[in-house]
C-alpha positions as CSV (number, residue, x, y, z in Angstrom):
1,X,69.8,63.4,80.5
2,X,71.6,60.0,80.8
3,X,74.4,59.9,77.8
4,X,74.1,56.7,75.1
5,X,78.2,57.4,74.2
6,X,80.7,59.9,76.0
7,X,83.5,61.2,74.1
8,X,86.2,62.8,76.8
9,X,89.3,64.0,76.4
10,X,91.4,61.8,78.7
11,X,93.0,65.1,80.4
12,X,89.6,65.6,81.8
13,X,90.4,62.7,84.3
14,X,92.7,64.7,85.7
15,X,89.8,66.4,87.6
16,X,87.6,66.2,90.1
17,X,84.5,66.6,88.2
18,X,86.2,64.5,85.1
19,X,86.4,61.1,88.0
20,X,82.8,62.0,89.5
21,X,81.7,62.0,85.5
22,X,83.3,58.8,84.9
23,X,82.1,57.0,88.2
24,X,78.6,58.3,87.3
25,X,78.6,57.3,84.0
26,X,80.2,54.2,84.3
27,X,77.7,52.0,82.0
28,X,77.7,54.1,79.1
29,X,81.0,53.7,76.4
30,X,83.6,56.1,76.9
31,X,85.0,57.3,73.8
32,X,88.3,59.4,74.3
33,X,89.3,62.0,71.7
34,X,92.0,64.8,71.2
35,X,89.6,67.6,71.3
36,X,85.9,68.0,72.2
37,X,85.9,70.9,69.3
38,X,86.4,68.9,66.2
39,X,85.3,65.3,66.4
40,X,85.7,64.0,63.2
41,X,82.8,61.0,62.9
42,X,80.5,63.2,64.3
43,X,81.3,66.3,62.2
44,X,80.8,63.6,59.2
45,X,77.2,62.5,60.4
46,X,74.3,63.5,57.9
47,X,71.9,66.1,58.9
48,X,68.9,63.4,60.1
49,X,71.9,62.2,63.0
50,X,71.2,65.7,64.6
51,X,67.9,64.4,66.9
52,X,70.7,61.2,67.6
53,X,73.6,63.1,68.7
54,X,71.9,65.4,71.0
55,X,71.7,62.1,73.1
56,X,75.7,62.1,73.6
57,X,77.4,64.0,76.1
58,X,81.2,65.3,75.0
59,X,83.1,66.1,78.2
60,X,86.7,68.5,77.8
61,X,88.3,71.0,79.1
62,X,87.4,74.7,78.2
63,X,90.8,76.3,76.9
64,X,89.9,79.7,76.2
65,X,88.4,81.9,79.0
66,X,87.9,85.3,76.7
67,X,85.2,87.5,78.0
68,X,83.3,89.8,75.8
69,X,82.0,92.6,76.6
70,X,78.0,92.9,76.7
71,X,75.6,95.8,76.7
72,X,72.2,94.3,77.4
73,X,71.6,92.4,81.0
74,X,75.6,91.9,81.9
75,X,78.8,93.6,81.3
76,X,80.2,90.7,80.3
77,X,79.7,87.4,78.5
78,X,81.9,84.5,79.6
79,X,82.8,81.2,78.8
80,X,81.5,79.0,81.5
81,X,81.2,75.4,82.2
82,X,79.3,73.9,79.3
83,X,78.6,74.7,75.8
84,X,75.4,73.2,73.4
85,X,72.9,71.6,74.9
86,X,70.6,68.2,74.6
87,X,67.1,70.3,74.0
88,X,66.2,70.9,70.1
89,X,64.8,74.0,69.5
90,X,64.4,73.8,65.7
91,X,66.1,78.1,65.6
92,X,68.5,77.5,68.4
93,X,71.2,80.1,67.7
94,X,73.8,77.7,69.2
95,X,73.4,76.0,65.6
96,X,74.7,79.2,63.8
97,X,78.1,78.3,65.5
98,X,78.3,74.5,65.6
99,X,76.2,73.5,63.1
100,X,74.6,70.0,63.5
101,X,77.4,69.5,66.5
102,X,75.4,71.6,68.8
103,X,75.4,68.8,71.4
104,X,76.0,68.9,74.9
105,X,79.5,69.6,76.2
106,X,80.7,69.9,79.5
107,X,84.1,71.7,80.7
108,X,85.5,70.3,83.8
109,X,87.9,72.8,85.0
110,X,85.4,75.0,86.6
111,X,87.8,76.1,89.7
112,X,89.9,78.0,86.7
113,X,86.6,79.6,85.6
114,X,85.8,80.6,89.1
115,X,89.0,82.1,90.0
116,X,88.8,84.2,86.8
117,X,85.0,85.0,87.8
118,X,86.1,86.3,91.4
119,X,89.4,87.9,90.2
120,X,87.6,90.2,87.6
121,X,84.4,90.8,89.9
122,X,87.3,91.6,92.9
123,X,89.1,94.3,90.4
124,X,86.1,96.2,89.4
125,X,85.4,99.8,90.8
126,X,81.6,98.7,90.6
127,X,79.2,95.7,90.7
128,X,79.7,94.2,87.6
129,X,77.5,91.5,85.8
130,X,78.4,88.3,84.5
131,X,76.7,86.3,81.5
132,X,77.8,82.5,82.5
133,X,74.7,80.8,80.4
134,X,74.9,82.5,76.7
135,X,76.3,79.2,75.5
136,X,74.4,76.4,77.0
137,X,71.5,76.3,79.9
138,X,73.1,76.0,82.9
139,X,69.6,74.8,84.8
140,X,69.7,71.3,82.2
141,X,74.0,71.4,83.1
142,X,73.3,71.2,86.7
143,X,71.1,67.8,86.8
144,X,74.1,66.3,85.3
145,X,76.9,68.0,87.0
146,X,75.7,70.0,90.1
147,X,77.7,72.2,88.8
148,X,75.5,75.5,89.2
149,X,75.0,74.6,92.9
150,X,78.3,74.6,93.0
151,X,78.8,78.2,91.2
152,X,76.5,80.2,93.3
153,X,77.3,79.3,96.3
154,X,81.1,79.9,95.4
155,X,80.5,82.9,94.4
156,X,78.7,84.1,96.8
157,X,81.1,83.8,99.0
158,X,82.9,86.6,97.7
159,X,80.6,89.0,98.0
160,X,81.2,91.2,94.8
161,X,79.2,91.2,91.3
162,X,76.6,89.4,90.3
163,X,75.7,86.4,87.8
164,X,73.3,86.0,85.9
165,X,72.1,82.9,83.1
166,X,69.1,82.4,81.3
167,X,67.0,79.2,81.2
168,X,63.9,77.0,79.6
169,X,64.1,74.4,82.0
170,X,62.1,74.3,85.4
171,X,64.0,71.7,87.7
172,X,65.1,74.4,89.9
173,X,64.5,73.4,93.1
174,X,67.8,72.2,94.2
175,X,68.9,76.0,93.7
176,X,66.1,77.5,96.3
177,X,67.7,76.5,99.8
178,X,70.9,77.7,98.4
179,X,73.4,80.8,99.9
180,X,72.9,83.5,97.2
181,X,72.9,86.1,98.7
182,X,70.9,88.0,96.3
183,X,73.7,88.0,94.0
184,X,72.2,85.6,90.8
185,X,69.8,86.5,88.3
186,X,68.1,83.6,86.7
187,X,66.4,84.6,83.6
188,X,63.3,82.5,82.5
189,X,62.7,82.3,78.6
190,X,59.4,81.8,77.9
191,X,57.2,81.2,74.8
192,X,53.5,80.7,73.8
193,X,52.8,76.8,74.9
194,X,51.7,75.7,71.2
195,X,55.3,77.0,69.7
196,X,56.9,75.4,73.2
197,X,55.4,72.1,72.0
198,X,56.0,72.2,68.2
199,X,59.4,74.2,68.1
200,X,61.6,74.0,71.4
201,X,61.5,70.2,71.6
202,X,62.6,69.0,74.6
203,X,62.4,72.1,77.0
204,X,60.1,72.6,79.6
205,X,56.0,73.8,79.1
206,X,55.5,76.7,79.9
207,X,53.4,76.5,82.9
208,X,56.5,74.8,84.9
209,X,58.5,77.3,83.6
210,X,56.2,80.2,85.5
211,X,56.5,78.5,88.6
212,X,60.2,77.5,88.4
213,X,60.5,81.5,88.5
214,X,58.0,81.9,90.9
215,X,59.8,79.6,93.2
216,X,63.2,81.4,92.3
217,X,61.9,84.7,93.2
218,X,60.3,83.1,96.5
219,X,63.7,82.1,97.3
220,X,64.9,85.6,97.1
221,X,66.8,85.4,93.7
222,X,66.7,88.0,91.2
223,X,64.5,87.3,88.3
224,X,63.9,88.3,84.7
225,X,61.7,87.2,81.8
226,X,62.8,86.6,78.0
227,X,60.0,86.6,76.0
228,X,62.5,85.2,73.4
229,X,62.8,84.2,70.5
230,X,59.4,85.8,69.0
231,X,58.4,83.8,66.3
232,X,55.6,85.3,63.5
233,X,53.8,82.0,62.5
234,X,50.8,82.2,61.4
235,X,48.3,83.1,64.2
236,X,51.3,85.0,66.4
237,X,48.9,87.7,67.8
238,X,46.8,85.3,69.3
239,X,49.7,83.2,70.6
240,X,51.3,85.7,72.2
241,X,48.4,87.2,73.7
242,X,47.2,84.6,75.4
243,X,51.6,83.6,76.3
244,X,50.8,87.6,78.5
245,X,47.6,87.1,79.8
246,X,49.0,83.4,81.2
247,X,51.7,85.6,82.7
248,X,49.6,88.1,84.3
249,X,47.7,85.6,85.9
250,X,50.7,83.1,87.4
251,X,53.2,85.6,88.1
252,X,53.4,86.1,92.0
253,X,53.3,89.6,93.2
254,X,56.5,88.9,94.1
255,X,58.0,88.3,91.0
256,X,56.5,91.0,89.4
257,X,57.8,93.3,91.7
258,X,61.4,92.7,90.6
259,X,60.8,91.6,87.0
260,X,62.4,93.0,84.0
261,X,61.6,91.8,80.2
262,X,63.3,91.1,77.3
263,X,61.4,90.8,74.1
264,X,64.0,89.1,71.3
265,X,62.8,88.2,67.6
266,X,63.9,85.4,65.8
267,X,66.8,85.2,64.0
268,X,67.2,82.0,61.4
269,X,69.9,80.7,59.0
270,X,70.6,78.4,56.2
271,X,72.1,75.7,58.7
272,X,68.9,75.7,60.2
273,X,66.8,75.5,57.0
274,X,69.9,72.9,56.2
275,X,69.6,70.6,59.2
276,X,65.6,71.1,60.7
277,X,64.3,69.4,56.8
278,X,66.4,66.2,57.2
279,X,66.5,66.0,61.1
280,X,62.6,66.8,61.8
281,X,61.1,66.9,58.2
282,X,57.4,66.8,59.5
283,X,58.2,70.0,61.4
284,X,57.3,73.6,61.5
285,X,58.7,75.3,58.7
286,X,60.1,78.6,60.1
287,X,61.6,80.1,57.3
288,X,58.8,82.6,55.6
289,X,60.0,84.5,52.5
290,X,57.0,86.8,52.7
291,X,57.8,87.7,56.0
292,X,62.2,87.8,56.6
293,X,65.0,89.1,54.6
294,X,68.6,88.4,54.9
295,X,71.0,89.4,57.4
296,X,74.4,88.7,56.7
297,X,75.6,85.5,55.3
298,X,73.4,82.7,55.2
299,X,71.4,84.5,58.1
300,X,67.4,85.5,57.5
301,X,65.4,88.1,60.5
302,X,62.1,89.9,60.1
303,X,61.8,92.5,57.8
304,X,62.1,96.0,59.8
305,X,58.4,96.7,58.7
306,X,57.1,92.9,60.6
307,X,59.1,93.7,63.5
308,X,57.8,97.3,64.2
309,X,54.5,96.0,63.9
310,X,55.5,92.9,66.3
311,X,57.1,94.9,68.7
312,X,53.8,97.6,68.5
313,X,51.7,94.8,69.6
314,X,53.6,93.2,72.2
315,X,54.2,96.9,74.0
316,X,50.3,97.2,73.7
317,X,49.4,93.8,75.4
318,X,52.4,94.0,77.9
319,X,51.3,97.8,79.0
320,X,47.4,96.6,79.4
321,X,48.5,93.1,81.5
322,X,51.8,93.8,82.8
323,X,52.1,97.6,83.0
324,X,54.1,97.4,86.0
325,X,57.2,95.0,84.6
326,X,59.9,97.8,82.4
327,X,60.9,96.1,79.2
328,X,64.4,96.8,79.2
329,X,65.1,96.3,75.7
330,X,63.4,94.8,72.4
331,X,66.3,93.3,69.3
């Protein structure tokens, strides 16, 4: 990603990162503002701006470092170094929360995160697990700010817990020569090709995104697989099929000797409906009435009757092709 505008808070040049930013980006217009949460002409931008301001980069510093507690791959889920992200998946959850601000922004006082990272880890009884990518995709973050290369080898250095981050994006190879120590998860988040191309715009295909996990687990990370978000369009079954076969066949043994799975079904909203008809009009349509029901406020999901049948059929194909991977969990 190279930015068209930045808008920075001007504390941020207070940091190291903030001055390598700047240097960096030193052709582009810097825009300052008093917070990278609520900037006004862009919160004023019609929905078609959405595909447009994915192409700025908002730079701040992260004030709150609140972890939550988490029950599914980590213990915890923490606030880490960036938040959005310049990909356009037309259900990206992200949207639920910023609405057509879901652009990239970058936090520049990653030393405080760390400290809080290693402190925590350091005061636990047990090897606990940290969630540092629910809020962005760390593998897109670090071609702009290194700043994952940076993480992991940090935190290895301490030598307690573990962190991991999930990803669509393949361009890990700065990560494979790095001091890990085994302690990093990297969780690849994969789809059929045909809803990669018309629905995650922007991400990587899925072929690269096999091998960027292949080469992961080569490297002696840990590894896990997100076949996430399942999306029922029309001719899902064969989709999805063919997405495990793929699998079976690229997966090194090696990778499939460590994997776990995920298996997560779409979840859409109003916002999305909202922004996705006036940012990419000629697009998939992935609201069905026929098939989802409400969920909370301005929030649509599967009915429970289309899941159970989804979830049926992807146990069935996963225990026939991939018998030997656990599924930890299916939501």
């Amino acid at each position: 990603m190279y930015p068209d505008k930045i808008f920075y808070e001007p504390a941020v040049l207070h940091y190291e990162l903030g001055t390598k930013l700047r240097e960096k980006f030193n052709t582009v217009p810097w825009i300052p503002i008093e917070s990278h949460n609520n900037i006004e002409q862009l919160r004023k931008n019609e929905n078609n701006q959405f595909a447009k301001m994915k192409q700025h980069l908002i730079i701040g510093v992260r004030k709150s470092l609140k972890y939550t507690p988490n029950h599914k791959v980590s213990d915890f889920l923490v606030p880490y170094t960036s938040s959005g992200c310049s990909a356009m998946c037309l259900y990206c959850y992200l949207v639920c929360n910023y609405n057509k601000c879901a652009y990239l922004r970058l936090f520049v006082n990653r030393e405080q995160m760390m400290a809080k990272l290693v402190k925590t880890a350091g005061a636990s009884h047990k090897d606990i697990v940290f969630e540092i990518g629910s809020n962005s995709d760390l593998i897109l973050e670090n071609t702009i700010t290194q700043n994952l290369e940076w993480t992991i080898e940090e935190f290895a250095k301490k030598e307690k817990g573990f962190l991991t981050f999930p990803t669509k994006f393949d361009m890990v190879e700065p990560l494979t020569s790095l001091n890990h120590k085994g302690r990093i998860i990297i969780r690849m988040s994969v789809n059929p090709q045909e809803i990669i191309r018309k629905i995650e715009f922007g991400t990587s295909p899925l072929s690269k995104r096999i091998d960027a996990i292949n080469q992961m687990s080569a490297a002696g990370y840990k590894v896990g697989l997100l076949i996430a978000p399942v999306i029922m369009v029309e001719n899902w079954k064969a989709l999805y099929k063919e997405l495990i076969e793929q699998l079976a066949d690229q997966l090194s043994e090696k990778t499939r000797k460590q994997l776990i799975i995920e298996i997560i079904f779409m979840t859409y909203s109003y916002v999305h409906r909202a922004i996705n008809q006036d940012a990419f009009p000629n697009a998939v349509n992935l609201f069905d009435d026929k098939l989802m029901t409400g969920r909370g406020r301005g929030k649509y999901w599967y009915r429970q009757d289309i899941r159970t049948e989804g979830e049926e059929f992807l146990r069935k194909e996963l225990s026939q092709k991939l018998s030997d991977v656990p599924i930890l969990y299916v939501i």
